[in-house]
C-alpha positions in Angstrom: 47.2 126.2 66.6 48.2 125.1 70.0 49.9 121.8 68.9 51.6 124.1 66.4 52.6 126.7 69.0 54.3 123.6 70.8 56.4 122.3 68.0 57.3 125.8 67.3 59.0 126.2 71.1 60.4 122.7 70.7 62.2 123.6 67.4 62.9 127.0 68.8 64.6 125.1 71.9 66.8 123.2 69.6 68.0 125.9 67.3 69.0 128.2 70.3 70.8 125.2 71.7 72.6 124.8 68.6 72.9 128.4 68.2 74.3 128.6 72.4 77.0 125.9 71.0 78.1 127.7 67.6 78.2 130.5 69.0 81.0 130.0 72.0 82.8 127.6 69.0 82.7 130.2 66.4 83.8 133.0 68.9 86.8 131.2 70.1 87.5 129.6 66.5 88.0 133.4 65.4 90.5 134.1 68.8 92.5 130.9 67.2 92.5 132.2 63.6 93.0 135.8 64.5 96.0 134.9 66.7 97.6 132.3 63.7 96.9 134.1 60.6 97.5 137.6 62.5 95.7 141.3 61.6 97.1 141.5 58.0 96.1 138.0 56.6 92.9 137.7 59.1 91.9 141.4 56.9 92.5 139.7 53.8 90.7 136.1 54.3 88.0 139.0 55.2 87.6 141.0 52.2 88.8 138.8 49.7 86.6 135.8 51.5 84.3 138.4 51.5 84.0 139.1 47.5 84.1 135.8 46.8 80.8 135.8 49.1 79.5 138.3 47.4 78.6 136.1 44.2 76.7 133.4 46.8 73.7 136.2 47.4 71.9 133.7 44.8 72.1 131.1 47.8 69.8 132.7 50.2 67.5 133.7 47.2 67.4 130.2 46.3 66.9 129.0 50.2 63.9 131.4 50.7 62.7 130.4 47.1 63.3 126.3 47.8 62.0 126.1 51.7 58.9 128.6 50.5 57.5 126.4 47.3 58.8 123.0 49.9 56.5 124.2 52.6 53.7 125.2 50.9 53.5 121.5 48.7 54.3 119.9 52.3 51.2 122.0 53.7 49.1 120.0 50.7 50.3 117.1 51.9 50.7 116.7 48.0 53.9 113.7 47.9 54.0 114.1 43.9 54.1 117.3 44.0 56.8 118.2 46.5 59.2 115.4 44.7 58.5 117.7 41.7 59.3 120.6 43.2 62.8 119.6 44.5 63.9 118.2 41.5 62.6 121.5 40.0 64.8 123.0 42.6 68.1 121.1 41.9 67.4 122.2 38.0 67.1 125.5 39.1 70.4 126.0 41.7 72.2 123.8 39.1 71.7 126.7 36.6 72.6 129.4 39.5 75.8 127.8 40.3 77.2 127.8 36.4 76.3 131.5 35.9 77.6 132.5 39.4 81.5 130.5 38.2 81.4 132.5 35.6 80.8 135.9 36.8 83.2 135.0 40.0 85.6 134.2 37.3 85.4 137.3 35.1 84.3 140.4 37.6 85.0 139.0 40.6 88.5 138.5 39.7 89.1 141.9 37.5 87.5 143.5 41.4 90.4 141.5 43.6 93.2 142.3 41.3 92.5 145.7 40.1 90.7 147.3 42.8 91.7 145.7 46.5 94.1 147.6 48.2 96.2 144.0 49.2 99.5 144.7 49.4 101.5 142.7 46.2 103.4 140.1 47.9 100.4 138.4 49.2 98.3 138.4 45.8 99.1 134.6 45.0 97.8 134.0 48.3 94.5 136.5 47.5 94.1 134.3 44.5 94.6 131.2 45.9 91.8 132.5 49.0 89.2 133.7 46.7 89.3 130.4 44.6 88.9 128.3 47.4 86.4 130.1 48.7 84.1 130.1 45.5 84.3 126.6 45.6 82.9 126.3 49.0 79.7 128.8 47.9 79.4 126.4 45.2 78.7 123.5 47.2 76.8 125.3 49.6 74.1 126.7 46.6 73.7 123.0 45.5 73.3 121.7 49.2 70.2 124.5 49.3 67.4 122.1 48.4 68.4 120.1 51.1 68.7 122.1 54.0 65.2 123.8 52.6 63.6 120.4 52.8 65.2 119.6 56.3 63.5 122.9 57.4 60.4 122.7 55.4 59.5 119.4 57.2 60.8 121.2 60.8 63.6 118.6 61.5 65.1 120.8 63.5 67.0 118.7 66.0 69.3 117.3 63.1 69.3 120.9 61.5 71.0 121.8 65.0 73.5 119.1 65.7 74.7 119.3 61.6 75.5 122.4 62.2 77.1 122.1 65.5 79.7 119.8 64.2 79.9 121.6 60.9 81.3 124.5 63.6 83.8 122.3 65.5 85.1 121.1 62.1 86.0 125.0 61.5 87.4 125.1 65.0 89.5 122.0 64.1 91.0 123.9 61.1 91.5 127.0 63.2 93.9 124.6 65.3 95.6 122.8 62.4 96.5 126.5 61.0 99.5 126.5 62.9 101.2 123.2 61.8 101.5 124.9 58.5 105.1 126.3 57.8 104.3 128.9 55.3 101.2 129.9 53.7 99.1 129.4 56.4 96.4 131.8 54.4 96.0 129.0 52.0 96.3 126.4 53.9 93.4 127.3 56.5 91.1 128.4 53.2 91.6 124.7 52.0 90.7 122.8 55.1 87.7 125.1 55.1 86.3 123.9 51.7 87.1 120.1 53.2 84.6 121.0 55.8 82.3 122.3 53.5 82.4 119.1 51.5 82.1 116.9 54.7 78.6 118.7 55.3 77.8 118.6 52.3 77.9 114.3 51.9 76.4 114.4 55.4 73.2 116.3 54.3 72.8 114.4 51.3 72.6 111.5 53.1 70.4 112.4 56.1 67.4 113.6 53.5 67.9 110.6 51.0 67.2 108.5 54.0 64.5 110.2 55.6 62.8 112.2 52.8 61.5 110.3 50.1 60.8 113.4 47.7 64.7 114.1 48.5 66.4 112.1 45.5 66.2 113.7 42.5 65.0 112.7 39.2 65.4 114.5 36.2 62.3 116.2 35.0 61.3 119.5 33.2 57.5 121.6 34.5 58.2 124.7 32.5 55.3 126.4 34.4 56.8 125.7 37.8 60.2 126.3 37.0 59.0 130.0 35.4 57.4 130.2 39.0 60.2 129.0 40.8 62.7 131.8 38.9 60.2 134.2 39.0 60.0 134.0 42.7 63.8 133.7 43.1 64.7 136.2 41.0 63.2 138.7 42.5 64.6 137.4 45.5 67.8 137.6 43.9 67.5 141.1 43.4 66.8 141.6 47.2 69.9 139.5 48.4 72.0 140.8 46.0 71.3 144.3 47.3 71.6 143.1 51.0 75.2 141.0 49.9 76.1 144.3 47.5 75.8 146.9 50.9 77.9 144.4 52.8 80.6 143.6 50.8 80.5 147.5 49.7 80.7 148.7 53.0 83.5 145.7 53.4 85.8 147.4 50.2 84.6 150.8 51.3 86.6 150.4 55.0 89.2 148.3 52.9 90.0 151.2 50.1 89.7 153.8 52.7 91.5 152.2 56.1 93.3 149.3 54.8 93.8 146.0 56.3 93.5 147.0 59.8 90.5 148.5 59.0 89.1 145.7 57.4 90.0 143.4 60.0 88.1 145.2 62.5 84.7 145.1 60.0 85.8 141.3 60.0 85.3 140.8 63.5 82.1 143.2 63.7 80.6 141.0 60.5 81.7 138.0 62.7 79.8 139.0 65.9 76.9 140.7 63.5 76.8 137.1 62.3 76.4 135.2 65.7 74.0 137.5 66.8 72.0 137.5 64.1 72.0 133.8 63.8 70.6 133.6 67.5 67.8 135.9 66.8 67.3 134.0 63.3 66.2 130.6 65.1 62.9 131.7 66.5 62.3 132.9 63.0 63.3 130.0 61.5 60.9 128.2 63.8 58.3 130.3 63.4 58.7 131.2 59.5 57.1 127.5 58.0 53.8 127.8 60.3 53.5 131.2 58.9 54.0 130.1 55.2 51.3 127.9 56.0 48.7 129.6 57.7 48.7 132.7 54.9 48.9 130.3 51.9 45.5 128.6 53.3 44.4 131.9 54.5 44.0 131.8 58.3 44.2 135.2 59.4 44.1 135.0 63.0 46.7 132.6 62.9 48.9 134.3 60.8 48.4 137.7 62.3 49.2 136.6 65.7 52.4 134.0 64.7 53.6 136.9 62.9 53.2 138.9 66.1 54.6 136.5 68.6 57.7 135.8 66.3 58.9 139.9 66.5 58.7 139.7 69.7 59.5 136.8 71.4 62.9 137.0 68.9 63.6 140.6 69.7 63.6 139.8 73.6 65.6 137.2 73.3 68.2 139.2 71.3 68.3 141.5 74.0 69.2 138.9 76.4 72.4 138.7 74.9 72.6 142.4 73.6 72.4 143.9 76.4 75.2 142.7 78.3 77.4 142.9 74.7 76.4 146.3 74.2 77.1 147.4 77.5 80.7 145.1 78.3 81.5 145.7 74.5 85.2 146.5 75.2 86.1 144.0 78.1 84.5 141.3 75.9 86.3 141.5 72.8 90.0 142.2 75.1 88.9 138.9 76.6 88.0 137.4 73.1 90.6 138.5 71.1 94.3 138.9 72.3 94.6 142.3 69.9 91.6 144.3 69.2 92.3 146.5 65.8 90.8 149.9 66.5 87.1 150.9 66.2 86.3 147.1 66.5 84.0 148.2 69.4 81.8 150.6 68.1 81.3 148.8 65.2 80.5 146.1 67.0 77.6 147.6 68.6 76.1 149.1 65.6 76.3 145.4 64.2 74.0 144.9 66.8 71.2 147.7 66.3 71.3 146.0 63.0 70.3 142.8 64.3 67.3 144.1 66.3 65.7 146.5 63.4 66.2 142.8 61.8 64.4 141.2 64.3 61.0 142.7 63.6 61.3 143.2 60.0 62.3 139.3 59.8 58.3 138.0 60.2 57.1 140.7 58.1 59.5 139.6 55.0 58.7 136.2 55.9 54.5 137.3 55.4 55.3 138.7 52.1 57.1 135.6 50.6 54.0 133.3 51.6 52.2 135.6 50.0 54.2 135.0 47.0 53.6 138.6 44.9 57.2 140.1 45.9 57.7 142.1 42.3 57.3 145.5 43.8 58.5 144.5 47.6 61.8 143.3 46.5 62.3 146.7 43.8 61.8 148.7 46.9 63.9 147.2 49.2 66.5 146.4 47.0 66.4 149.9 45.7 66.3 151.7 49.6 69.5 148.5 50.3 71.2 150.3 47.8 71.4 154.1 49.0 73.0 153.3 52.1 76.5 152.6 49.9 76.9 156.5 47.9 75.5 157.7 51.7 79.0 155.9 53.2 81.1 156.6 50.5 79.9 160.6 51.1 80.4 160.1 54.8 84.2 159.0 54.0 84.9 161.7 51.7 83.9 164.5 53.9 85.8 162.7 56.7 83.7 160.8 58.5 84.2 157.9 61.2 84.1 154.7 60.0 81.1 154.0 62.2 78.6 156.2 59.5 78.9 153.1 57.4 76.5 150.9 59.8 74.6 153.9 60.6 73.2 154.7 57.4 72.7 150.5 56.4 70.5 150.9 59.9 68.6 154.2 58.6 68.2 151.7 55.5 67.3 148.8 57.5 64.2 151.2 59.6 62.7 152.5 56.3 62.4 149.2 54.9 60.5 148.0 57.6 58.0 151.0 57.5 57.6 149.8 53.9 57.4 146.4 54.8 54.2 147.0 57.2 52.7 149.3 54.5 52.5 146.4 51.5 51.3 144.1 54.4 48.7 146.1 54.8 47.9 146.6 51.3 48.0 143.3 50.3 46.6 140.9 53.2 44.6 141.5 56.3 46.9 143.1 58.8 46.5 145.4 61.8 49.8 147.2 60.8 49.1 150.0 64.4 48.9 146.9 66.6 52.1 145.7 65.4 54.0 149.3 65.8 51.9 150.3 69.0 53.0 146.5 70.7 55.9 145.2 69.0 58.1 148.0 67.5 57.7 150.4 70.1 57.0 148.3 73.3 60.6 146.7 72.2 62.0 149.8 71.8 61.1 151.1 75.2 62.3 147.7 76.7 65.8 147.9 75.1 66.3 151.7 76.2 65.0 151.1 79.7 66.8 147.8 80.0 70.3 149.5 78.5 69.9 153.0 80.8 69.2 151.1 84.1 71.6 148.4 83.4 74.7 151.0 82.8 73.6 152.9 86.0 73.9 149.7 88.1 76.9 148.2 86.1 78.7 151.6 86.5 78.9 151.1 90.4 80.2 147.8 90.1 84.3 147.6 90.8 85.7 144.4 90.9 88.0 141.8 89.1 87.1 142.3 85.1 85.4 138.6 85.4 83.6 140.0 88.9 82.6 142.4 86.6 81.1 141.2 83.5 79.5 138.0 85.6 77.7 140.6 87.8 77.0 143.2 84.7 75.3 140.0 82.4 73.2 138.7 85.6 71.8 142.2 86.4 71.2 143.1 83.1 69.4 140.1 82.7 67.0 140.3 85.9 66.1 143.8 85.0 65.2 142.5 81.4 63.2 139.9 83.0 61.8 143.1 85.2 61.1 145.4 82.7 59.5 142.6 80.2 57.1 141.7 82.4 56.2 145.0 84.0 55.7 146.5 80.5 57.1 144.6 77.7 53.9 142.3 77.4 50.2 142.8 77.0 47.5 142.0 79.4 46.5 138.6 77.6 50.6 138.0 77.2 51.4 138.1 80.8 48.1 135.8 81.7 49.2 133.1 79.1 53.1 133.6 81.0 51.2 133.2 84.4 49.6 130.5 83.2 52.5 128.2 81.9 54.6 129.4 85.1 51.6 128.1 87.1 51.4 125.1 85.3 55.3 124.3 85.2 55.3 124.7 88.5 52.5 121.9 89.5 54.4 119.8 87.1 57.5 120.0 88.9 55.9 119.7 92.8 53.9 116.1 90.9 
């Protein structure tokens, strides 16, 4: 467990590294595209981007699926059988890609011609957008088997640094943008899919050479691939309702606000995105050790990584929530040249999002290493769903547009109730312990940390630099405050104590 808990900080070091790096490259990538494509185009790359998207929801049913039936033939140590089950897995996303071209090419395409509100002269370019970008899901659904295996065997160092220069390749196209003389829409979609295909070859490469069970061989286990779809499809289900709220709540603001409107949901998906993804890397770490320890049935182990991976993820989103949420405004004047309007509070509710994410994330991860997600996924799929007639009410009786995030986030809490209730009805899990010391102790940290950190940041008048330096480094010493003084257990802050002590030794040696 301890050599375990090591490779998990290691591999959580490196994905927060890479996550530090996208991050400031995707933020100022979006400055660059926003400013070259300007609000009108940068709302349609969104929403029609967007629906072309929304077909790729059998992508992250497929990477759950792939890295869940890697990891557990990797925990066998089982050689023939994990070369099986990738080839199994290329069979499968083979099959997904040909029935996702052709509903992309009938309903998606009836949806962006018929039912957009895209103002007619740039349709050809809408066209031209959503094509482009299909083709780039495409390649990223067949790439899925090896990114699972890259994370199945915990190679995260090149998971990091692949996808740090699969970011500067997209800030590279944000740059060329503006030697184009017309049709710069089209012309930045189409350096997007080159990037795509660049990571794709490089990938390909990196597991053929240092994964034998990565080259694929054509063979046919009927029972395994019945497993396989059985397990994804249900998975399906689940990501389709998650992509379905998103890109709903995306033609929603679109029908009802128009392109500015959309824009400003484009940006808030954007910064929902970067945060999420930063949160996402402990899990990431975390989630194969927890595959393994439930499918060979080490309770302890499992109960406790599950426990350490909401919260250690949820403090470190607040690390960089806290100082967004409070410096919302400033930061996105600084980020963007012109903000549409509402980007801000939209922003933010992006971000309550992230956090209800945070400790639902291990619990979802629990139930897919258990492996019987039938009724789980009908659930959840079926509470995803509400949230989109709720909005649509909200904007017929007038509502603001910021009642569309609010009722996915009333969505997002009552899944995770349900989430802890089939954990506890299907494995051994102390589901009070886990609402008593991670769902409400991070609750309490957050509101404390937020309320304290405005009344201090509210006395602060300076330079708007002077400002938001000295808002993010208080914010952050009274989260480091309020952790410690009542964010951790007893045992917690001795095992903190502990490796302070023993850093520090290491460092006077």
């Amino acid at each position: 467990m301890r050599s375990d808990t090591r490779r998990i900080a290691k591999n959580s070091i490196y994905l927060y590294t890479r996550m530090a790096l996208m991050m400031g490259v995707s933020l100022y990538t979006s400055r660059v595209v926003l400013e070259n494509l300007g609000i009108e185009d940068f709302g349609i790359f969104s929403v029609v981007g967007g629906l072309a998207v929304l077909f790729s929801f059998f992508n992250n049913a497929l990477n759950t699926s792939t890295q869940r039936f890697l990891t557990v033939s990797i925990g066998k140590n089982n050689v023939m059988e994990t070369k099986r089950v990738f080839s199994m897995s290329m069979n499968c996303h083979m099959i997904i890609s040909f029935v996702i071209l052709i509903l992309a090419e009938t309903v998606g395409l009836w949806l962006l011609n018929t039912q957009l509100n895209i103002p007619e002269a740039k349709m050809h370019a809408a066209n031209w957008v959503y094509q482009l970008t299909l083709l780039s899901c495409l390649l990223g659904i067949l790439n899925v088997p090896y990114t699972g295996s890259i994370i199945a065997y915990e190679k995260m160092s090149y998971f990091a640094w692949s996808s740090v220069i699969s970011a500067m390749l997209k800030l590279g196209v944000a740059w060329l943008i503006a030697i184009s003389t017309s049709e710069r829409l089209i012309f930045y979609t189409a350096l997007l899919v080159v990037a795509t295909i660049i990571k794709f070859v490089i990938d390909q490469i990196y597991c053929r050479i240092r994964f034998s069970v990565c080259r694929y061989s054509y063979q046919w286990d009927r029972n395994l691939f019945k497993e396989m779809i059985s397990f994804t499809g249900w998975n399906i289900l689940k990501m389709g309702a998650v992509m379905g709220v998103s890109q709903g709540n995306n033609i929603l603001i679109n029908i009802y606000g128009g392109t500015v409107a959309s824009a400003a949901m484009g940006i808030a998906n954007q910064v929902n995105g970067n945060v999420y993804g930063f949160m996402q890397n402990v899990q990431t770490a975390f989630n194969p050790q927890i595959t393994k320890t439930i499918s060979c049935n080490q309770t302890e182990d499992y109960q406790s990584l599950i426990r350490m991976c909401a919260k250690v993820s949820s403090y470190l989103l607040f690390f960089l929530a806290v100082p967004l949420v409070l410096e919302m405004d400033i930061i996105l004047k600084l980020w963007l040249k012109d903000v549409p309007l509402n980007t801000g509070i939209l922003c933010v509710f992006s971000i309550a999002s992230v956090y209800i994410d945070s400790l639902t994330g291990p619990l979802s991860a629990a139930v897919m290493a258990h492996g019987s997600v039938q009724r789980y996924q009908i659930v959840t799929s079926v509470l995803w769903l509400i949230s989109i007639p709720a909005a649509w009410l909200y904007f017929q009786i007038g509502m603001p547009f910021e009642y569309i995030l609010i009722s996915k986030i009333i969505a997002q809490v009552i899944i995770l109730g349900y989430s802890l209730y089939f954990l506890k009805k299907n494995i051994v899990f102390d589901v009070s312990s886990f609402i008593r010391n991670e769902c409400l102790t991070t609750l309490v940290v957050l509101i404390s940390s937020l309320w304290i950190s405005y009344l201090i940041i509210s006395n602060f008048h300076y330079s708007v630099l002077g400002n938001l330096l000295l808002s993010v480094i208080s914010s952050w010493a009274i989260l480091i405050i309020i952790i410690l003084a009542i964010g951790l257990t007893h045992r917690e802050r001795i095992a903190v104590k502990n490796l302070l002590l023993k850093k520090a030794i290491a460092w006077k040696k």
